[in-house]
One Martini backbone bead per residue (centre of mass of N, CA, C, O) as a GRO file, in nm:
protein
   65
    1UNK     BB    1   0.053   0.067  -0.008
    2UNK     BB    2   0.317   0.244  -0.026
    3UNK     BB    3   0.353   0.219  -0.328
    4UNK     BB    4   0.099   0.400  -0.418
    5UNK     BB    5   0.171   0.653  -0.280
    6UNK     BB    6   0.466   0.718  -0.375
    7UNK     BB    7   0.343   0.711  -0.638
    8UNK     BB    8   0.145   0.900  -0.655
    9UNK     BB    9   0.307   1.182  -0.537
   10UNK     BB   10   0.528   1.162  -0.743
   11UNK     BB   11   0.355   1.244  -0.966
   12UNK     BB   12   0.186   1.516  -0.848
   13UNK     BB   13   0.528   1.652  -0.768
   14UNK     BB   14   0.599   1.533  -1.063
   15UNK     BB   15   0.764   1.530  -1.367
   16UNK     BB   16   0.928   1.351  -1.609
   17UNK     BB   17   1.156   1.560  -1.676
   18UNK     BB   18   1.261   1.591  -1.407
   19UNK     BB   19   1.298   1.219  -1.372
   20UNK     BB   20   1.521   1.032  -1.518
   21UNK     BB   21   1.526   0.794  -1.329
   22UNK     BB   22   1.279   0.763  -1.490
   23UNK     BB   23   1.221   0.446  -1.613
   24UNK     BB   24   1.055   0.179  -1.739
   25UNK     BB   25   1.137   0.020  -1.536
   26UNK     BB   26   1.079   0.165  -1.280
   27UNK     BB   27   0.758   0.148  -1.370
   28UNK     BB   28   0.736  -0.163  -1.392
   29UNK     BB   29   0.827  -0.246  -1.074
   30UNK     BB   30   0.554  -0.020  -0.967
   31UNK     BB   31   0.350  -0.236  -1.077
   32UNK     BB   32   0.431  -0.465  -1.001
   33UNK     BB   33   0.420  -0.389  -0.659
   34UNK     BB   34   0.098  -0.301  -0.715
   35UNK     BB   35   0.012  -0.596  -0.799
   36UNK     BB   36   0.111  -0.754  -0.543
   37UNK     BB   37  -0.047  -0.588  -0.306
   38UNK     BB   38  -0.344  -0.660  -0.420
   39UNK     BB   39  -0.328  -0.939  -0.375
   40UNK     BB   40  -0.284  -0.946  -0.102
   41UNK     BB   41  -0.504  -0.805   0.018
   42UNK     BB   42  -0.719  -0.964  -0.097
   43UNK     BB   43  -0.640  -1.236   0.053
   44UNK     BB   44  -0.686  -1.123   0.301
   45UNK     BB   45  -0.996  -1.055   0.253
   46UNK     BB   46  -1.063  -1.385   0.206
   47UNK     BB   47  -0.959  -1.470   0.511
   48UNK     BB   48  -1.215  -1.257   0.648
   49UNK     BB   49  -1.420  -1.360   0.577
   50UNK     BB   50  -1.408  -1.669   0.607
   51UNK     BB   51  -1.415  -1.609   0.913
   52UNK     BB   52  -1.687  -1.441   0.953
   53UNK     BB   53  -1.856  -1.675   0.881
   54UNK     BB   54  -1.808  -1.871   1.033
   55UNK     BB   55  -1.905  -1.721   1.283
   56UNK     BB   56  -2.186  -1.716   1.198
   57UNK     BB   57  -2.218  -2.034   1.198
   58UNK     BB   58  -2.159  -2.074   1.479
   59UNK     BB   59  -2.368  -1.893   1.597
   60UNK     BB   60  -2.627  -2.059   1.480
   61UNK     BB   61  -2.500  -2.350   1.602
   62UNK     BB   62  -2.584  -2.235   1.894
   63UNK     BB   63  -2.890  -2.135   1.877
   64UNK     BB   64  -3.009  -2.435   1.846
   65UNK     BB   65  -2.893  -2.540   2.084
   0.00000   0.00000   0.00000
């Protein structure tokens, strides 16, 4: 996350020509940064959503017994 925060100010505070040392490659490797980030975001989010559901279902099967 903190990966496109410092991409994003980058972006808004720098023009590109003011930034010789941004090459294409260092723009690929801030994308693939980016999108390993949101992988790992994600996986996070389906394995607490995955949590909460259990916890729901476990409520559930206490409430009946």
């Amino acid at each position: 996350m903190r990966t496109i925060e410092n991409l994003s100010n980058l972006l808004v505070t720098q023009s590109y020509w003011q930034l010789p040392d941004l090459s294409k490659d260092t723009i690929l490797k801030s994308i693939k940064a980016i999108r390993y980030n949101a992988s790992c975001l994600f996986s996070v989010a389906l394995i607490q959503l995955k949590r909460i559901l259990e916890s729901i279902n476990n409520s559930q099967v206490l409430a009946k017994e």
